[in-house]
C-alpha positions as CSV (number, residue, x, y, z in Angstrom):
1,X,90.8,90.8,116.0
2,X,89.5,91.5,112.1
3,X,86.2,92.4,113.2
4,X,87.7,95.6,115.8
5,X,89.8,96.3,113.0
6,X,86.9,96.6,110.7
7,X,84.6,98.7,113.5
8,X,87.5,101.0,114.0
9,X,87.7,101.7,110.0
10,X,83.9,102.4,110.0
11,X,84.3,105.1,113.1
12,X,87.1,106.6,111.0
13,X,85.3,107.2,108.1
14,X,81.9,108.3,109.8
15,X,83.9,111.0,110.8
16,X,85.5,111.7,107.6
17,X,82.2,111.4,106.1
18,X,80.9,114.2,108.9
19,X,83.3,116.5,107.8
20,X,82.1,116.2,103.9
21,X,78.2,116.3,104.2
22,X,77.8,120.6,103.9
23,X,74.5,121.8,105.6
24,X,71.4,123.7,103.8
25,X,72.4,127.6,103.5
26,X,69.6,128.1,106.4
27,X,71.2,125.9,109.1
28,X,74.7,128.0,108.6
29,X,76.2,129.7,111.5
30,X,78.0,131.9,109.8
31,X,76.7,132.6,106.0
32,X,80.7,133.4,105.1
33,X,82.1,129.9,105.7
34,X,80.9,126.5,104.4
35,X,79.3,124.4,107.9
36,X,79.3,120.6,107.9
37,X,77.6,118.4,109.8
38,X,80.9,117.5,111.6
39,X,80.1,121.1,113.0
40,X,76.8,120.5,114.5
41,X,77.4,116.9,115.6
42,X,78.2,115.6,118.8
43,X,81.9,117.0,119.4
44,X,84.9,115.2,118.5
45,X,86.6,114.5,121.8
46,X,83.0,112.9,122.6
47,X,83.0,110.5,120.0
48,X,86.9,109.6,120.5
49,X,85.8,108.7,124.5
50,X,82.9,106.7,123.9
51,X,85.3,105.2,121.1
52,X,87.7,104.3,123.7
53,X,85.0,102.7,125.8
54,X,84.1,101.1,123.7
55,X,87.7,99.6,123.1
56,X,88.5,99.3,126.8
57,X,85.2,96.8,127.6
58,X,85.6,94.8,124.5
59,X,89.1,94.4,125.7
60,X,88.4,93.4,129.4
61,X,85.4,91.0,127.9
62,X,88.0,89.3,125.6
63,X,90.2,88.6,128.6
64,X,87.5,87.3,130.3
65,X,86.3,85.0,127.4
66,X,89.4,83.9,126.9
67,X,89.8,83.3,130.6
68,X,86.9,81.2,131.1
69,X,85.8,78.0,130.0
70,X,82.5,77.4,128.4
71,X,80.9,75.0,130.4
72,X,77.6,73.2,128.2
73,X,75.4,71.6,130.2
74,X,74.7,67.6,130.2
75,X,71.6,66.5,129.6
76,X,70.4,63.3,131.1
77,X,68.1,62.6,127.8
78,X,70.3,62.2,124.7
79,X,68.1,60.2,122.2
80,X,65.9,63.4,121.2
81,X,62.9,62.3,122.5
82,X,62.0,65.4,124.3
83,X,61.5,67.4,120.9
84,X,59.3,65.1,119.0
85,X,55.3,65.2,118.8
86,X,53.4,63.5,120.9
């Protein structure tokens, strides 16, 4: 699956990317140590359990998309005459 590969390298790199954005001087906790937004932010663990989810229902609706057929509907009119002008 290329596209849950590719939505699992963005989360990654949010992450990274909270823990390199540095916050105004006035939103510090503590004025002696540098505070990113990774510190104010939802907390880590959060993120990594909605993450996994996430994971778990795409997973189960794969299943079930693979399980299933897609039934199309028949239509009794094939010549296209319900979408012209009249």
């Amino acid at each position: 699956m290329v596209e849950k590969d590719e939505i699992l390298n963005v989360f990654k790199d949010g992450l990274n990317n909270l823990k390199k954005i540095e916050l105004h001087n006035l939103l510090w906790k503590d004025p002696s140590q540098k505070q990113y937004l990774s510190d104010i932010y939802y907390p880590e663990s959060s993120m990594f359990n909605f993450k996994q989810t996430c994971l778990t229902g795409l997973e189960r609706l794969a299943i079930k998309m693979d399980n299933k057929p897609i039934a199309v509907p028949k239509s009794d009119k094939v010549d296209g005459s319900e979408f012209r002008h009249k």
